[in-house]
FIRO-330913 format. One line per 8 residues: for each residue x, y negated, z of N, C-alpha, C. Coordinates in pm, whole numbers. Each point is the difference from the previous one (the first is absolute). Example, Ala and Ser with C-alpha at 12.3 -4.5 7.8 and 13.67 -1.06 7.14 Angstrom:
BEGIN
1319,569,780,-89,-119,0,90,-120,0; -35,-105,-72,82,-119,6,-77,-109,73 .
END
This chain:
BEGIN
2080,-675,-1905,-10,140,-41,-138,54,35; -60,33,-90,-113,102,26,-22,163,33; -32,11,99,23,203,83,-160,33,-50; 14,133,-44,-138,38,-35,-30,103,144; -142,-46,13,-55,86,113,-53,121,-30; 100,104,64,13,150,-10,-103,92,120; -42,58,-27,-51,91,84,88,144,60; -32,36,151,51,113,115,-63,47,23 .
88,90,70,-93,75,88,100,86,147; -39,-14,126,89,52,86,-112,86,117; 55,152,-2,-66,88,34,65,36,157; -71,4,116,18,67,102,-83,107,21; 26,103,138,-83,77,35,-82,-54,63; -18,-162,-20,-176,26,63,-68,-140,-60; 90,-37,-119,-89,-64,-79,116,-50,-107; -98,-10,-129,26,-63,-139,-40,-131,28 .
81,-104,-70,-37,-140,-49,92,-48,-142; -99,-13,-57,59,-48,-157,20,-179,10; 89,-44,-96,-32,-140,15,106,-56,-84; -3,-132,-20,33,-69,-131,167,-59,56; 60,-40,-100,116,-30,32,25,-123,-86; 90,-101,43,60,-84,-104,118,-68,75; 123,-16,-102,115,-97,45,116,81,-5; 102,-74,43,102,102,21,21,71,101 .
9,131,48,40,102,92,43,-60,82; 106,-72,-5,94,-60,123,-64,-99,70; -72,-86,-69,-69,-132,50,-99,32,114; -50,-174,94,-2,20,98,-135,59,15; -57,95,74,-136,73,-18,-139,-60,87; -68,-16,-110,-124,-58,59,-144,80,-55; -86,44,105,-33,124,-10,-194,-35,29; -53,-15,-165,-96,-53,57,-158,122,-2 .
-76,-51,87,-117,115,57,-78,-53,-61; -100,20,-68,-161,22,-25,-96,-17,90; -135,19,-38,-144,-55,112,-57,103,-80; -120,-26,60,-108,38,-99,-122,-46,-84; 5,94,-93,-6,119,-42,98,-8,-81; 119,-46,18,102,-16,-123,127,106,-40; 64,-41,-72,152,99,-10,124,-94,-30; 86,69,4,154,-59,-18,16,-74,-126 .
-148,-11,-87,36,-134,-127,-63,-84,81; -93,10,127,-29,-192,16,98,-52,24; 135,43,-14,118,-105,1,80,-56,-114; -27,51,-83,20,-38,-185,53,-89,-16; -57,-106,82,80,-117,-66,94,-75,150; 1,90,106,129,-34,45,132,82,11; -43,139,-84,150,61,19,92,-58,-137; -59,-37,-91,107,-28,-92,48,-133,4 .
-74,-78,107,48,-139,11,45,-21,71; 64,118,108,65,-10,107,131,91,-16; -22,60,-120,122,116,-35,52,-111,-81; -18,-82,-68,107,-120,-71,47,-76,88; -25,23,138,47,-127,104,117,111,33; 30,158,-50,101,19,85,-42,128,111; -107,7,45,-52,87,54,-72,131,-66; 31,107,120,-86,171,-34,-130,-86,49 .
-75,95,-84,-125,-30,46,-117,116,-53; -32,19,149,-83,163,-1,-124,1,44; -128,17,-129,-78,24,97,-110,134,-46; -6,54,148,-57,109,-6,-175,10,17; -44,126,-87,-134,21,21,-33,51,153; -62,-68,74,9,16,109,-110,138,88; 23,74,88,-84,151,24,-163,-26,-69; -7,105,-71,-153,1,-19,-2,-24,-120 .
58,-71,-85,-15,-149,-134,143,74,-128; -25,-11,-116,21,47,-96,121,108,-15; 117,-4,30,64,114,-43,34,57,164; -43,-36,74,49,45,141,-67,79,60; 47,95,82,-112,145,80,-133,-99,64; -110,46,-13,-60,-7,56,-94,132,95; -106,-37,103,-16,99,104,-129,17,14; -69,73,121,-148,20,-9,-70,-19,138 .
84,-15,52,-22,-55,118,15,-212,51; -91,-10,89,13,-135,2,132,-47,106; 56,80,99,120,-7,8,130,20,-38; -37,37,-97,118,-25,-99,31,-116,-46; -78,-88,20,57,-176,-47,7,-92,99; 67,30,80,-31,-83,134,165,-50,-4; -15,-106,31,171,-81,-37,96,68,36; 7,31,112,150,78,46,52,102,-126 .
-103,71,-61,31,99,-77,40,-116,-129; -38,-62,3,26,-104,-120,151,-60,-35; 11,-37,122,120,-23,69,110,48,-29; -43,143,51,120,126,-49,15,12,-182; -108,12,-54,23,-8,-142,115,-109,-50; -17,-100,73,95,-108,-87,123,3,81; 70,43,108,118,37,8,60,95,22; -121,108,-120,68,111,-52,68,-59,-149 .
-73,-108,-46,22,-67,-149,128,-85,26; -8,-69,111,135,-65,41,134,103,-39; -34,84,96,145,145,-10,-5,-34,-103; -106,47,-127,22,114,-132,99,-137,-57; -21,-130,22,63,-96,-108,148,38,24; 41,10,148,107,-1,20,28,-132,98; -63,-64,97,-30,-168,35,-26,60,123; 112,-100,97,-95,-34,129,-99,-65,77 .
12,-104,-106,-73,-120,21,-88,-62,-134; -124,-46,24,-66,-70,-125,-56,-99,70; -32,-102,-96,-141,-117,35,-92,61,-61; -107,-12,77,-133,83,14,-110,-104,-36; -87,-35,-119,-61,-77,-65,-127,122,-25; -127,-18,66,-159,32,2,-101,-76,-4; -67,36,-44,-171,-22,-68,-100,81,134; -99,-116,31,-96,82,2,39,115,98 .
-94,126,-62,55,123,128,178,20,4; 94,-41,-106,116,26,-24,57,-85,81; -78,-129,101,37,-43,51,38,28,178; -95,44,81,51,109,113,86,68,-19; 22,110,-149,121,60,-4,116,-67,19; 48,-101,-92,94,-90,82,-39,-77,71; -20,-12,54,-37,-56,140,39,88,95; -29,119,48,18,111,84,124,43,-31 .
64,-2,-151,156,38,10,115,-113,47; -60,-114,19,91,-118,65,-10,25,100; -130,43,99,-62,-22,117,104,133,73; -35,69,-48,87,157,65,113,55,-99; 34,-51,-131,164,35,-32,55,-143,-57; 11,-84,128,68,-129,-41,146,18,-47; 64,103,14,139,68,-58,-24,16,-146; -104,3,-35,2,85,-129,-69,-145,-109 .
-1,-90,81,-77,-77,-56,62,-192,-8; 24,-58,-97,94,-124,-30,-100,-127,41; -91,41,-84,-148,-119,3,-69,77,-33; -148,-122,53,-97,112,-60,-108,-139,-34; -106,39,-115,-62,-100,-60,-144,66,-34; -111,-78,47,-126,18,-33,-86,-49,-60; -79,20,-118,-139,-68,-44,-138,7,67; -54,-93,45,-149,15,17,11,78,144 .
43,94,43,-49,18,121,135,-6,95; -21,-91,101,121,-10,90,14,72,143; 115,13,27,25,65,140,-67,46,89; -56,83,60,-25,17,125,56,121,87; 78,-50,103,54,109,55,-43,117,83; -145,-37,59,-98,116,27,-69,56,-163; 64,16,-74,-91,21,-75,-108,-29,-127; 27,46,-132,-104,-96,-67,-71,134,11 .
-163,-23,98,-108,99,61,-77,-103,12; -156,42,18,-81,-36,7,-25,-101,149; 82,95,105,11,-116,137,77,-55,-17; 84,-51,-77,99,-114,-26,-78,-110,-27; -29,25,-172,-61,-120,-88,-136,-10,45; -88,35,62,-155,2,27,8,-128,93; 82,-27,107,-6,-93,98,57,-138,-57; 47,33,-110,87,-133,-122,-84,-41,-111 .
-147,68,27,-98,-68,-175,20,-153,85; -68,-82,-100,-53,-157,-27,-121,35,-17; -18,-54,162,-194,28,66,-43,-149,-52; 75,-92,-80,-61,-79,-74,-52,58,-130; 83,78,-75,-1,56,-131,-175,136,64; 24,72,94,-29,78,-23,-111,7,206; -118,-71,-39,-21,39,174,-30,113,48; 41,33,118,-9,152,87,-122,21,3 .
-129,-20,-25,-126,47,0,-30,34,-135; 31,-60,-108,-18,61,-168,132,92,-20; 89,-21,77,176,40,-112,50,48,142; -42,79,49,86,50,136,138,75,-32; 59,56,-125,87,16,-53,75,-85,-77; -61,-99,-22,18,-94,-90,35,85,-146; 130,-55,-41,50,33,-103,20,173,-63; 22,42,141,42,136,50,-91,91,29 .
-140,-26,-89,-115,53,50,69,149,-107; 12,-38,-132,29,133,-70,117,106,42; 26,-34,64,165,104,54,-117,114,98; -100,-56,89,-67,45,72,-67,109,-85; -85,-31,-115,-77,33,-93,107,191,-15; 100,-53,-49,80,112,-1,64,97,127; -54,-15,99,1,86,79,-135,9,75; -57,-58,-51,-164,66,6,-59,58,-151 .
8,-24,-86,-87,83,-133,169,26,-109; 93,50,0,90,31,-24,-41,65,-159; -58,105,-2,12,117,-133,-116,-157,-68; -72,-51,20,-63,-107,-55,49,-124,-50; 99,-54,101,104,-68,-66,69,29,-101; 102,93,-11,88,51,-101,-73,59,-87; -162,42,-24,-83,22,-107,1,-131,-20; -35,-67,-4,-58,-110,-51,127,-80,-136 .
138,-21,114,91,17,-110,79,86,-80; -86,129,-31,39,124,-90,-114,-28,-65; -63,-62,-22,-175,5,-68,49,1,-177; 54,-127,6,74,-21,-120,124,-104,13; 67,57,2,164,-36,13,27,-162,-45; 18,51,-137,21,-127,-82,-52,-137,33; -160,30,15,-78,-95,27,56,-76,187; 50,90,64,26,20,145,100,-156,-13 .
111,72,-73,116,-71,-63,8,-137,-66; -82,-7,-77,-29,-191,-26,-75,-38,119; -93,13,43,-71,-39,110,74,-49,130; 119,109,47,94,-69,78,123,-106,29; 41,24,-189,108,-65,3,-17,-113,-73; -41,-58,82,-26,-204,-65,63,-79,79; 9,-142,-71,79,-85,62,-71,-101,98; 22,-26,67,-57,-85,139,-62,-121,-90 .
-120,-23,89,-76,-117,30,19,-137,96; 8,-98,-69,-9,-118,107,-131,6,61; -96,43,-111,-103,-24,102,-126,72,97; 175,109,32,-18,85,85,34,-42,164; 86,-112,-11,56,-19,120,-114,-20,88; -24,37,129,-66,-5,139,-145,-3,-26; 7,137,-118,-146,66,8,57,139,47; -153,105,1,69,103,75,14,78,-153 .
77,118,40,86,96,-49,-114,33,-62; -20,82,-116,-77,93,5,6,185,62; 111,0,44,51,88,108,-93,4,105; -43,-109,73,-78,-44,110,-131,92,24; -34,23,-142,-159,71,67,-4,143,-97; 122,72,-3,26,156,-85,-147,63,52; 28,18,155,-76,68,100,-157,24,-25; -11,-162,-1,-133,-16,-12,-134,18,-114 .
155,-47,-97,-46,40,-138,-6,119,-42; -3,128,114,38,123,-40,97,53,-82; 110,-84,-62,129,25,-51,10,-123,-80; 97,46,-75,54,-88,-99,-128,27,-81; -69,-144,-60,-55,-18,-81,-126,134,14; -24,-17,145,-113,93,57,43,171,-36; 104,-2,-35,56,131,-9,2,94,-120; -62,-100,-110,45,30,-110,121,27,-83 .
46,39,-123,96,-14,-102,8,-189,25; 147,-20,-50,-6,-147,-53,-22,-73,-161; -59,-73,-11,-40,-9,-100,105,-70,-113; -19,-13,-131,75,-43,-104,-30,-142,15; 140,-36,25,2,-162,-6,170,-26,-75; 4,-115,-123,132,-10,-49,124,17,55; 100,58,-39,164,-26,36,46,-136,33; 34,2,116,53,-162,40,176,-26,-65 .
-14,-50,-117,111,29,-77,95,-94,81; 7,-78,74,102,-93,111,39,125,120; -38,101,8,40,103,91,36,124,-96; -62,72,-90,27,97,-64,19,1,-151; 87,92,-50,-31,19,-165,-24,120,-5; -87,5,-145,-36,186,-56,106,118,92; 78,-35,-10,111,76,43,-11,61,155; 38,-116,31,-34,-11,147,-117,89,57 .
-116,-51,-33,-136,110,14,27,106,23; 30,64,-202,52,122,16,45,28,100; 119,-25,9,108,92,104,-69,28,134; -73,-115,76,-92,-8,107,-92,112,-37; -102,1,-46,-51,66,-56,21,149,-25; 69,51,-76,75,136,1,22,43,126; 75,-32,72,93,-10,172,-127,17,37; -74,-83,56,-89,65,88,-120,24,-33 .
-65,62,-120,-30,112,-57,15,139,5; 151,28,20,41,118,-3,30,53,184; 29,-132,73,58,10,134,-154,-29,112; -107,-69,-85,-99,-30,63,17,-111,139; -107,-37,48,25,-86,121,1,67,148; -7,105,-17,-3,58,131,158,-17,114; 87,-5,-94,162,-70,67,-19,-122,26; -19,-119,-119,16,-103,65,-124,-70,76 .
-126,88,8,-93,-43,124,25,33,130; 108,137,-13,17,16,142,131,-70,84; 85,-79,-68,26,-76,57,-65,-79,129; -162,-48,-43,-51,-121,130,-55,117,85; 61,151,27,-74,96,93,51,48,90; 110,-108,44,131,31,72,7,-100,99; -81,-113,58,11,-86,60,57,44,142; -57,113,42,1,44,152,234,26,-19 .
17,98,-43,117,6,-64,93,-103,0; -43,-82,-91,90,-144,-64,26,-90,109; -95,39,68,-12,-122,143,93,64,103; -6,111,40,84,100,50,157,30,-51; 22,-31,-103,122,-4,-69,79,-143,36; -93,-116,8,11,-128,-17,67,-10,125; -30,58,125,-9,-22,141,149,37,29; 36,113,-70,121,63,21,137,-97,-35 .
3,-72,-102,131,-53,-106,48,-94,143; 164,21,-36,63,-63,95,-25,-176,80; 52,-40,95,3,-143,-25,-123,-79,16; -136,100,52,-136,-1,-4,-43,-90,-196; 62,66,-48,-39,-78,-130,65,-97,-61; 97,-48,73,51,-163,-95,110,24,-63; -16,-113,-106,82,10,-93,125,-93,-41; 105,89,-21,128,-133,14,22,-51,-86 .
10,85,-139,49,13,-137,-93,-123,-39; 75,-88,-153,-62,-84,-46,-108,78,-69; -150,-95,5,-149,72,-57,-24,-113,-91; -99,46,-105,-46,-75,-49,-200,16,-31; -74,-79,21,-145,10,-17,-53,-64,-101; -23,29,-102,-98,-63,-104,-121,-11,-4; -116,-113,9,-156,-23,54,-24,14,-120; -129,51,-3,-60,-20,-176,-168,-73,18 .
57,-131,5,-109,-66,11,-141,6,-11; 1,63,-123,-175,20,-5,-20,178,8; 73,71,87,-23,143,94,-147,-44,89; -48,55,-41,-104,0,69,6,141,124; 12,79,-46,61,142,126,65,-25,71; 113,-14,-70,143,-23,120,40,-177,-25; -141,-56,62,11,-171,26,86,18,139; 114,-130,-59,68,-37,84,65,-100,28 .
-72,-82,-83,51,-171,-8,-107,-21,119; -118,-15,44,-61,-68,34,-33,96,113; -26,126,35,17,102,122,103,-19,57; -62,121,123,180,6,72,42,123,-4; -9,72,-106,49,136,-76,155,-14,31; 23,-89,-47,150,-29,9,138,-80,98; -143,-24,110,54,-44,134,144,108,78; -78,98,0,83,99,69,95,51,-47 .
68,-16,-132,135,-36,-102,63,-96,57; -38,-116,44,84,-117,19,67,25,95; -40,112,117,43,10,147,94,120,5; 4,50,-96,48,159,-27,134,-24,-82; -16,-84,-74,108,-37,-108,93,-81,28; 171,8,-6,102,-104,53,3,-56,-84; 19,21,-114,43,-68,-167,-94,29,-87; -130,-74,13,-125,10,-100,54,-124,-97 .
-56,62,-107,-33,-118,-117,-135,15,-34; -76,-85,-32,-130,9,-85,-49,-92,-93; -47,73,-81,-13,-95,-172,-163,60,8; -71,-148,-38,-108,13,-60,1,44,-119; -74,85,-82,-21,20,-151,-136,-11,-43; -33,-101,-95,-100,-17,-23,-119,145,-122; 1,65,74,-8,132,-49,-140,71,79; -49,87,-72,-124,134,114,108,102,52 .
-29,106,-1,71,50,29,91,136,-40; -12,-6,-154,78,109,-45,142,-118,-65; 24,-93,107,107,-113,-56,151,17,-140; -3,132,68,110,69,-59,-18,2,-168; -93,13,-47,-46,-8,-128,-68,-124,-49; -61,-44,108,-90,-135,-53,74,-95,-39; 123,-36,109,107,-100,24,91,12,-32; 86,105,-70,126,65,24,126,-105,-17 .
-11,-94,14,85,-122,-43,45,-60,129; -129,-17,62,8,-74,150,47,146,83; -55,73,1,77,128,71,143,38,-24; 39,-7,-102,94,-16,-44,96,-68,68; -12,-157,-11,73,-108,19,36,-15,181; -87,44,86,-66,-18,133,90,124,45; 32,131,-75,89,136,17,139,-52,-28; 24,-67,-133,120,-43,28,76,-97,38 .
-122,-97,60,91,-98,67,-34,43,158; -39,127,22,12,36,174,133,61,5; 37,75,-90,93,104,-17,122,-98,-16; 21,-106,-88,103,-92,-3,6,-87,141; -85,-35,54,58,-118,118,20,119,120; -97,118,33,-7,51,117,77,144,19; 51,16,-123,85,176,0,112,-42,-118; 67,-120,40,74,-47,-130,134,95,-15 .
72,42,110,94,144,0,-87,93,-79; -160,25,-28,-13,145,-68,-39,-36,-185; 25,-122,14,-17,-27,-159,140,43,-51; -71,48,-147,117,81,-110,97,-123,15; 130,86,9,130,-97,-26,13,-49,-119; 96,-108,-39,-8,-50,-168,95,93,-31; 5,28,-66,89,100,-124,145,-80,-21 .
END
């Protein structure tokens, strides 16, 4: 059976979040988050292939990003508040419980709702950036680059030099990707390189280079049609056009916060519930085949799974087959009570 993916919207007094829907109502709910600079279609091609397995499947534009309130302040995006947005969305479904599947920045969000509402939470599953229970902050991952990839006298941030960039030249950053949108938009969303592996990021030297691409507009370079169609653009495009980047830049302006939030969650952080981690091999940002980005997951986690995907890192679109397959065979061997019953 095929469910067409419908669009919501669920309003509190202290925040709106719109977001996509597919499957049947009753089925089991799996509730997936966004990164950035994205919205609730970078999941396109796993809500309808996961609503034929039997499952709700919800995913929302996450604070800041296309139909959802956004704010004007840079604490306004600091996870905890993030947090609260999505189990205010939990209530609105009517659900006590979901598996929690994130991207990217969508990934701390679940992460932090396993970490501190393990009640509210079945499994939880990540792309590209994995666990850390102090925190995904700048004193977390800074002491985790690959001083092979990246040595402390050229790359003292290593990878993580641009997160810095944004809390030092901030209104320069988020100019740079308002310069011209569109152009912003192909430029980011391409599909990984092999022969990117264990060179550095181009993340590595934002700083130095005085911004992105010295702090210019980004320039016109083709649609990576293995990641996007016309369509796709658009919608990207439009969305944050109208919403601008000032939400989803201030996300990385919360470290002091996030780390502080991190400190709090029960259990000093660990996790019981079955997890799942997906590597995207040729990630050059969030490298974690060959770092130890992903060390401090292994120690935190009772019931990890992890699947390589031979993917960069917007996997979800590049791969959607292997993501796919890797989601539902975690969900079948490791939460086999929460798979749809047979009819």
């Amino acid at each position: 059976m095929t469910f067409p993916v419908t669009e919501h919207t669920v309003k509190t007094p202290r925040h709106t979040t719109g977001y996509l829907a597919c499957g049947a109502e009753d089925g089991p709910l799996l509730i997936f988050c966004h990164g950035w600079p994205e919205l609730s279609l970078s999941w396109r091609h796993q809500l309808p292939a996961f609503a034929a397995l039997g499952f709700r499947c919800i995913a929302p534009d996450m604070r800041g990003y296309g139909r959802s309130s956004t704010y004007t302040r840079h604490e306004d995006f600091a996870q905890e508040l993030i947090v609260a947005d999505m189990l205010e969305l939990l209530a609105s479904l009517g659900r006590e419980k979901a598996v929690w599947i994130g991207h990217d920045w969508g990934s701390p969000v679940v992460w932090n709702m396993a970490a501190h509402h393990a009640d509210r939470t079945v499994g939880v599953a990540s792309l590209c950036v994995p666990y850390l229970s102090s925190g995904f902050t700048l004193d977390t991952v800074v002491p985790l680059v690959d001083r092979s990839v990246y040595p402390e006298a050229e790359y003292p941030a290593g990878q993580w030099d641009y997160q810095f960039f944004y809390e030092e030249s901030f209104d320069k950053a988020h100019a740079s990707f308002e310069g011209n949108i569109r152009n912003t938009v192909k430029a980011l969303f391409r599909k990984g390189n092999p022969d990117g592996v264990g060179k550095p990021s181009r993340t590595a030297a934002v700083r130095k280079a005085g911004g992105w691409l010295g702090g210019g507009a980004w320039p016109d370079v083709p649609r990576d049609t293995d990641v996007l169609t016309e369509q796709d653009l658009d919608s990207y495009v439009a969305a944050l056009t109208r919403n601008g980047f000032f939400g989803p830049d201030s996300w990385y302006m919360n470290h002091k916060l996030n780390g502080a939030y991190a400190r709090r969650a029960p259990n000093g952080g660990k996790l019981a519930m079955p997890v799942l981690f997906l590597h995207g091999l040729y990630d050059q940002t969030c490298e974690t085949v060959q770092s130890r980005l992903a060390e401090p997951m292994r120690k935190d986690c009772a019931d990890l799974t992890e699947v390589v995907v031979k993917s960069g890192h917007w996997m979800a679109q590049e791969k959607p087959i292997d993501v796919n397959a890797a989601l539902a065979r975690w969900l079948a061997t490791k939460l086999p009570d929460y798979w749809p019953p047979l009819s």
